[in-house]
C-alpha positions, -999 to +999 in steps of 0.1 A: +652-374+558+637-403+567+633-425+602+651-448+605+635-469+630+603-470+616+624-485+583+642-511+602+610-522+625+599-526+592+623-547+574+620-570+602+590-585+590+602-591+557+600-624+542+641-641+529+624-651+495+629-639+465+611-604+451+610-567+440+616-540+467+600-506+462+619-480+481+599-446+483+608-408+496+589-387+514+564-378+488+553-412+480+576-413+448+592-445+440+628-438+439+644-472+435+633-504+422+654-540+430+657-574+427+666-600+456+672-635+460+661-627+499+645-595+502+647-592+543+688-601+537+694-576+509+672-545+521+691-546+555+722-540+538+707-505+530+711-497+562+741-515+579+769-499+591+795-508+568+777-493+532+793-472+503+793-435+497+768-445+468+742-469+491+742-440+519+729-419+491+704-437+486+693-448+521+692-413+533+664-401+506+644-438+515+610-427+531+597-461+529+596-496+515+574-524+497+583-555+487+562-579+462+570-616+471+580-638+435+584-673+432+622-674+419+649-648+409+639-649+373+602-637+381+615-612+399+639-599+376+615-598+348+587-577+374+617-554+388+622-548+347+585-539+343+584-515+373+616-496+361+599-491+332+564-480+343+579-457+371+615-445+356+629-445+390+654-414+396+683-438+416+677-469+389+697-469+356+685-450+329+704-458+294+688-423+281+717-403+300+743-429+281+756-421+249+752-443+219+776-441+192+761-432+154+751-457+127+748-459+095+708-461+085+695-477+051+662-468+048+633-491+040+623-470+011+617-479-030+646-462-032+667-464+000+686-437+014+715-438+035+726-412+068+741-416+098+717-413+124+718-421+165+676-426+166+663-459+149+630-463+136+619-499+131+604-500+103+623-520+079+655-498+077+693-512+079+713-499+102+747-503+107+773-499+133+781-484+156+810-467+151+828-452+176+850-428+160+834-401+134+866-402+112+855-439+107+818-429+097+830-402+076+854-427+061+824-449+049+797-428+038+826-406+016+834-438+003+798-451-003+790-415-020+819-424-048+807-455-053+770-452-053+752-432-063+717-432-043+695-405-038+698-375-020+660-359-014+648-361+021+615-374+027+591-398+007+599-407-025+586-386-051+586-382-095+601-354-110+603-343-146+637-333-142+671-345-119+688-319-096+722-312-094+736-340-071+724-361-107+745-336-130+777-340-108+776-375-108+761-379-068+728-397-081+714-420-103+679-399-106+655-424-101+631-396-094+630-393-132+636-426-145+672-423-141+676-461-128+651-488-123+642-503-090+657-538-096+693-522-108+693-495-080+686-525-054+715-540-069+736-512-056+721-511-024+730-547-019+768-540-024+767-512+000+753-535+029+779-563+020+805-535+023+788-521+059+788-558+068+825-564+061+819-583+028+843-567+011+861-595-010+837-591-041+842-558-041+877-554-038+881-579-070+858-563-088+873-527-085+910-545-092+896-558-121+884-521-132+916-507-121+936-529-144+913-531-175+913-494-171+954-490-174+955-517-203+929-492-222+948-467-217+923-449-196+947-439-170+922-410-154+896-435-153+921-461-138+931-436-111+898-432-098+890-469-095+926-471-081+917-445-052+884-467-048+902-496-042+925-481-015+894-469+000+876-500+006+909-517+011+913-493+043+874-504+057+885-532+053+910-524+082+889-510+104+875-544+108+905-567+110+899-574+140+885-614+138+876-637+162+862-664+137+844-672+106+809-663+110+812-651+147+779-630+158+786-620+192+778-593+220+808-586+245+798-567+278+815-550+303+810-526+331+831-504+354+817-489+388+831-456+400+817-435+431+781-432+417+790-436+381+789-465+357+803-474+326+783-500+302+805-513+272+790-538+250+811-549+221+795-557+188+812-586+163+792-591+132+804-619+108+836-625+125+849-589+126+846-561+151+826-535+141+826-512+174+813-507+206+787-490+225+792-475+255+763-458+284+773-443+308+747-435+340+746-432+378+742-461+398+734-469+431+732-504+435+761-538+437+779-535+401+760-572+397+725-559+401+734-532+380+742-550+353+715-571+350+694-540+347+714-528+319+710-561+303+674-560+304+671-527+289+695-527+264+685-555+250+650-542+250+655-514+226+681-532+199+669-538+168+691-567+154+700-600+183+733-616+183+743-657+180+754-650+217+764-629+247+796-626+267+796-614+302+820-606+330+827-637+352+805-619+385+773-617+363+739-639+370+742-657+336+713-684+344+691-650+346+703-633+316+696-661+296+663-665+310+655-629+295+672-633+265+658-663+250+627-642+244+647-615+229+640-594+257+603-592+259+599-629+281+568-612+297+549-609+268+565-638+249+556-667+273+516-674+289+532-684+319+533-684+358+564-650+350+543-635+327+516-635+351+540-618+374+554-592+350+517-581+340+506-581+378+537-575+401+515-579+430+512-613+428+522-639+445+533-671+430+536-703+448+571-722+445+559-752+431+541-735+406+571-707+394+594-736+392+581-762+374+579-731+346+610-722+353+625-752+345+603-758+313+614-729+302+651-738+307+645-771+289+632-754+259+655-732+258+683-756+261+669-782+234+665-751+211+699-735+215+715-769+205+697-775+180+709-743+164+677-731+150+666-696+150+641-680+173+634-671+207+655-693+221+687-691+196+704-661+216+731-681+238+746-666+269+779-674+286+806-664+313+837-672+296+867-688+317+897-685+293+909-681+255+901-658+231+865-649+243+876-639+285+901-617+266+871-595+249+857-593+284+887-582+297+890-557+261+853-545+273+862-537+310+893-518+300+871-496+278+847-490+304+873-483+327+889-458+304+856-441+298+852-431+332+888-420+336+879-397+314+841-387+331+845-354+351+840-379+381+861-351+398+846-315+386+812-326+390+817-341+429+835-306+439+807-287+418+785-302+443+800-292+474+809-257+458+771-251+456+759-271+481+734-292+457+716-321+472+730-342+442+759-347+419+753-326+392+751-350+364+731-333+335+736-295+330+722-273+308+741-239+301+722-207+283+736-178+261+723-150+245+738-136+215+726-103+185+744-077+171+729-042+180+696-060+184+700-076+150+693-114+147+690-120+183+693-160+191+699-179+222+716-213+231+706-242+255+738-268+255+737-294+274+769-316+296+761-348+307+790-365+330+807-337+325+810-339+290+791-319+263+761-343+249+753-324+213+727-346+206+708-321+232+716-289+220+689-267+212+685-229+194+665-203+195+656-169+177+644-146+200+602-139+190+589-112+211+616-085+211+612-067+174+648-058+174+652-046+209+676-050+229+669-062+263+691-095+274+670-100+303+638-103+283+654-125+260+665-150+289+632-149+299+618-163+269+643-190+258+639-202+296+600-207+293+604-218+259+624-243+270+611-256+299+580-255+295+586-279+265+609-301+290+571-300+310+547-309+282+572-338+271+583-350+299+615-345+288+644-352+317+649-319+338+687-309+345+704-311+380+720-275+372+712-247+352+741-225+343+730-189+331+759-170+314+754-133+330+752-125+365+722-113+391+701-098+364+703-128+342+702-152+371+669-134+382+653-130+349+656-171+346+646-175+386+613-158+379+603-178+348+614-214+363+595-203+397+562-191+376+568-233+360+569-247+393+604-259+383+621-234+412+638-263+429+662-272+401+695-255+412+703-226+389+737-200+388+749-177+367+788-172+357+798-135+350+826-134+330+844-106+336+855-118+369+841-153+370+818-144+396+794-171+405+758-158+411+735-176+432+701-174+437+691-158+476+730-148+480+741-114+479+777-118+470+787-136+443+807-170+449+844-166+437+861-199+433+892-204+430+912-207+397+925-241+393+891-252+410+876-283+386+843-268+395+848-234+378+865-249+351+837-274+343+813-248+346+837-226+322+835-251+294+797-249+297+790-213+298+820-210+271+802-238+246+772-222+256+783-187+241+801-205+209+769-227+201+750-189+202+771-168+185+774-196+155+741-197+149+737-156+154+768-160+123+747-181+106+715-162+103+735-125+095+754-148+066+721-165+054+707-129+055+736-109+038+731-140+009+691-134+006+698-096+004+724-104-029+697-129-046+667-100-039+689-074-059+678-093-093+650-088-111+619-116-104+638-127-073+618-119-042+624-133-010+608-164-014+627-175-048+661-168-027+650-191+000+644-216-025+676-216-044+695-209-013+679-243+003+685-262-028+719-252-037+732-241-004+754-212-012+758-183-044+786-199-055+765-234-062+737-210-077+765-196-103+772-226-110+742-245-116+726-248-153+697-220-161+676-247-167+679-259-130+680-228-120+646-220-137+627-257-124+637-248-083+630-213-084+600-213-109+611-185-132+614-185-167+645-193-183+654-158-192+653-148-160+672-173-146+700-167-175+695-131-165+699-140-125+734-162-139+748-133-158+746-108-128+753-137-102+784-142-118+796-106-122+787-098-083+809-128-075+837-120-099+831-151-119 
């Protein structure tokens, strides 16, 4: 708790100019970083009479408070951007509890690749997206695998002497063994961006031209197939029918506040057409204004490819935004000026003179620029639109972010709270599960909600290491709970606000004593016992019994329930995986390092069966006899 009248004594002195406050808890930690157009004004508010449920939580955990004096609201913004980022404050945004939506990735390879993907790595890939439903992702890269053939090996590009399978069914153009030169298989690439970008006349009148050459040859198989192609790309083309304009390259945010939840949509046009949207969602604890300018700052910090302009709600600081964003989000290290100063030292102080006669150079550039229409730091163009076609994306945005927190466990996760009496609203959990079969391929699962929501991006697996077959679930728990966490440790990977243990006392304890022996004892930990959906509790005696319509329990039952699912597919896994080694090792010059190496390449006995001998022979190094020999008996065990 803090006092309260040191804090307000305190804020007295404060100076109405514009800065960064620091606010700090007990320990010294910095908790929350803001901007203010007058610091003494908007620090006060913390504390007035008439706050939200969201600012009270805050205020109560404030220990203390610094302030670093800037000349204008731009240097400040930019020095409030570098604190969040040097100290990760707990109550500030944090975009890495969002959720992104996939994209497509073309690597920057000799010879491409293409994936879906949610990490980016700038280093000359493609990417493509987002897209916010995985029917539509499926849709294209189904469609691209038809059409194009690229390559399927993982990894660097390397020469063979011979093509795999994906090359014998038509799924590669093997230019691992000269199947296709560079030039002609970056001609193919080419089509596929056009078609990721919406360019899809060309290849529409192409394939129609195919399709109908095709029937007047009288090669009406043939035909079909560039018939079904056609409808395909006809249907992407669809999905982006939305247009707003020839050319149109535009960002379209919006933002909805609930309790201490937001909800960040940014909608992405590319060449006229919508392509998707992204949406982040996160706790916030500040106006709906201030937090949006953070999200700003750091989303646009982390994008690989800028748009011709942004659209914001009509409540946002737009002089601000575009401030930041003419430098593509890095102004600080963009611009040798009186900001940048500032940004690299936030403890300065700038005079006002000083801040805005480079404030206003700055602004002149960037105006003079941006008319001029030429590309660089200053070509990204911000505006609050007032009405047509543009205010009614806005609008588009905020009903998306709206919907996406109807549909947050806002609910669940407030009673989950007050079941268990936690100091905060649960907002990541992680859940654990052991599963084996008589001892027999133990594994162990670590899912993870966030929002209430299961984020699969996070899910981990484990085979239990230290048990040889035994069965003891309470070792097991013990292991996968230091294995985990003391990764979460060593990373610095975010901790969870619950941890859900699926067992009851012994479980719970067997966790308990590994997180205590971490120093990670205060994060809040229960276990749920199904038999009776008793709720253990660390220090308790009883178990907690909840009722049955209770959102609580039920939020915690579709986390200990995915939890069990996630470890008993993977336990499924490893017995099938097993059960398939054990039919490869029956055959002579098979041992069990030649059946993981046809099982990785080919994936399952019925792919080995039907793969040539000679392929057979080149993954698994045998001679071709006994790779015949391996066929023959393969394909009487499997009935063939």
């Amino acid at each position: 708790m803090n006092d309260r009248t040191y804090l307000v004594n305190k804020i007295k002195h404060f100076p109405n100019k514009p800065g960064v406050y620091l606010m700090k808890d007990a320990a010294g930690t910095i908790i929350y970083v803001g901007k203010a157009k007058e610091l003494k004004k908007r620090v006060q508010s913390y504390f007035s009479k008439d706050k939200d449920l969201k600012t009270e939580a805050l205020a109560v955990k404030i220990a203390d408070i610094d302030v670093i004096i800037t000349g204008n609201e731009m240097q400040a913004l930019i020095t409030e951007n570098h604190l969040i980022k040097k100290h990760q404050p707990k109550y500030n945004i944090n975009l890495k509890d969002g959720k992104t939506y996939a994209v497509i990735r073309v690597t920057a390879d000799i010879f491409p690749r293409i994936f879906r993907t949610r990490r980016l790595v700038f280093d000359g890939s493609a990417y493509f997206g987002p897209f916010p439903k995985a029917e539509e992702i499926d849709t294209y890269l189904a469609l691209i695998e038809k059409l194009f053939p690229l390559r399927k090996c993982r990894g660097p590009f390397k020469k063979r002497s011979h093509p795999c399978i994906y090359y014998h069914i038509g799924r590669c153009s093997a230019p691992c063994s000269g199947g296709i030169s560079r030039d002609e298989y970056a001609l193919i690439v080419d089509k596929i961006k056009k078609l990721l970008r919406g360019d899809t006349g060309e290849l529409i009148k192409e394939l129609s031209s195919k399709m109908k050459q095709a029937s007047a040859d009288l090669e009406f198989e043939k035909a079909a197939l560039y018939r079904d192609q056609y409808n395909a790309v006809r249907h992407i083309t669809e999905l982006q029918k939305l247009s707003l304009g020839s050319g149109a390259t535009s960002d379209y945010m919006g933002v909805a506040v609930r309790d201490k939840f937001a909800s960040f949509v940014v909608l992405k046009v590319r060449a006229g057409k919508v392509l998707g949207k992204e949406v982040f969602k996160t706790h916030v604890y500040s106006s709906k204004e201030e937090a949006l300018s953070q999200f700003i700052f750091q989303y646009y910090a982390q994008v690989q490819e800028y748009p011709r302009a942004v659209y914001l709600p009509g409540f946002a600081e737009r002089e601000l935004v575009q401030a930041v964003l003419k430098d593509r989000g890095s102004p600080a290290e963009a611009r040798p000026d009186a900001a940048a100063r500032t940004a690299a030292d936030p403890a300065a102080v700038l005079s006002p003179d000083t801040s805005a006669k480079a404030a206003k150079a700055a602004a002149e550039a960037s105006a003079k620029e941006a008319a001029s229409g030429a590309p660089g730091k200053t070509s990204i163009i911000v505006t609050v639109p007032q009405r047509g076609r543009h205010l009614a994306m806005i609008k588009m945005a905020v009903v998306n972010a709206e919907q996406d927190l109807r549909i947050t466990s806002l609910d669940s996760l407030v009673e989950l709270k007050i079941a268990l009496k936690l100091a905060d609203i649960p907002i990541r959990i992680e859940g654990f599960d052991i599963a084996h079969l008589g001892g027999t391929h133990m594994t162990a699962s670590m899912v993870c909600f966030v929002n209430g929501r299961p984020e699969k991006s996070a899910y981990r697996k484990f085979k239990i290491k230290t048990l040889d077959g035994a069965v003891d679930d309470y070792e097991a728990m013990r292991e996968v709970v230091a294995r985990r966490y003391s990764r979460v440790l060593n990373e610095g990977l975010p901790q969870p606000d619950l941890i859900l243990i699926d067992g009851g006392k012994g479980q719970l304890n067997a966790a308990l004593a590994v997180l205590s022996t971490l120093g990670l004892g205060q994060i809040p930990i229960a276990g749920l016992a199904k038999k009776h959906e008793e709720l253990f509790l660390p220090d308790k005696e009883e178990p907690l019994v909840l009722s049955r319509d209770s959102l609580a329990l039920k939020l915690l039952q579709a986390v200990r329930d995915e939890s069990h699912r996630f470890a008993t597919t993977f336990h499924k896994k490893l017995r099938q995986k097993k059960a398939v080694l054990s039919v490869l090792e029956k055959f002579d010059g098979v041992g069990k390092a030649k059946s993981r190496m046809l099982l990785t390449a080919f994936g399952s006995l019925q792919a080995i069966a039907d793969s040539p001998a000679a392929e057979l022979a080149r993954v698994a190094r045998m001679s071709k006899t006994k790779a015949e020999s391996l066929l023959e008996g393969l394909k009487a065990e499997l009935g063939n």
